[in-house]
N, C-alpha and C positions, 0 to 999 in steps of 0.2 A: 444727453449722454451722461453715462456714469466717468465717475472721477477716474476711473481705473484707465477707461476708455480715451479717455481725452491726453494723457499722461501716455500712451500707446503711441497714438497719433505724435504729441509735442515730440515725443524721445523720435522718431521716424522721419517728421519734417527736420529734426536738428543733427540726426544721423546719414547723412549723406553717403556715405561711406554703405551701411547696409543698403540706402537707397539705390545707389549704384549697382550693388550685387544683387539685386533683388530685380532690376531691369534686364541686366545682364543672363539672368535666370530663364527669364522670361525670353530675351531674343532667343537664347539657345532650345526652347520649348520649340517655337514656331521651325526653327530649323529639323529638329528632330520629325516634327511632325511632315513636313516635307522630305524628306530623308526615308522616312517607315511609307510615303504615299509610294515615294521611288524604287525601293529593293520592292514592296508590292507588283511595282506595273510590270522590274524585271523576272521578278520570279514567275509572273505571267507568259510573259514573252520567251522566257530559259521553257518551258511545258509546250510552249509552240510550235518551237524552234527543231529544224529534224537534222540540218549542217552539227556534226561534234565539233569543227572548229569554233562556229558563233558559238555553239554553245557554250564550250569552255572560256571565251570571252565575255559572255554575259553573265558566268559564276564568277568570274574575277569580278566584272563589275558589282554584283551581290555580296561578296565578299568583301570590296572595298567599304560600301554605304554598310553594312552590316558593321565594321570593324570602329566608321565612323561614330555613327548610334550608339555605338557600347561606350568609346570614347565623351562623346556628350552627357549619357544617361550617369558617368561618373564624375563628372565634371558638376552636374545638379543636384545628385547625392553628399558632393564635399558640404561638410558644414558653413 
C-alpha cells in the first residue's frame, strides 16, 4: 500500500469518533432501504385498493414512511 493510503487507514482505526458515524451512516442506509421497499408495497396496495376509507389510510401510511425517508436521507447528507 502507498503511504497516503496506510496514514487513511491509521487516522480511521485511531478516529473512533468518525468510525462511529460512519456505522451509524450505514445502519440508517439498510433502514431507509427497508422504508423505500415499504411506501413501494403501499403505494401498490393504495392502486388496489377500491374502499376511499383504506385508502385514505394507506396515504397516511405513505405519507408517514415517505416523511420518514426524507428525514433519514437528511440525516446522511449532514456532514
Amino acid at each position: 500500500m502507498k503511504q497516503k493510503k496506510l496514514l487513511e487507514k491509521l487516522k480511521d482505526f485511531f478516529d473512533s469518533d468518525a468510525r462511529e458515524r460512519n456505522k451509524h451512516k450505514s445502519d440508517i442506509k439498510d433502514v431507509l432501504k427497508k422504508l423505500k421497499k415499504k411506501e413501494r408495497q403501499l403505494k401498490e396496495k393504495l392502486g388496489k385498493e377500491i374502499d376511499e376509507e383504506k385508502r385514505n389510510r394507506i396515504q397516511q401510511k405513505i405519507d408517514v414512511v415517505y416523511a420518514q425517508r426524507k428525514k433519514g436521507i437528511k440525516l446522511i447528507q449532514e456532514p
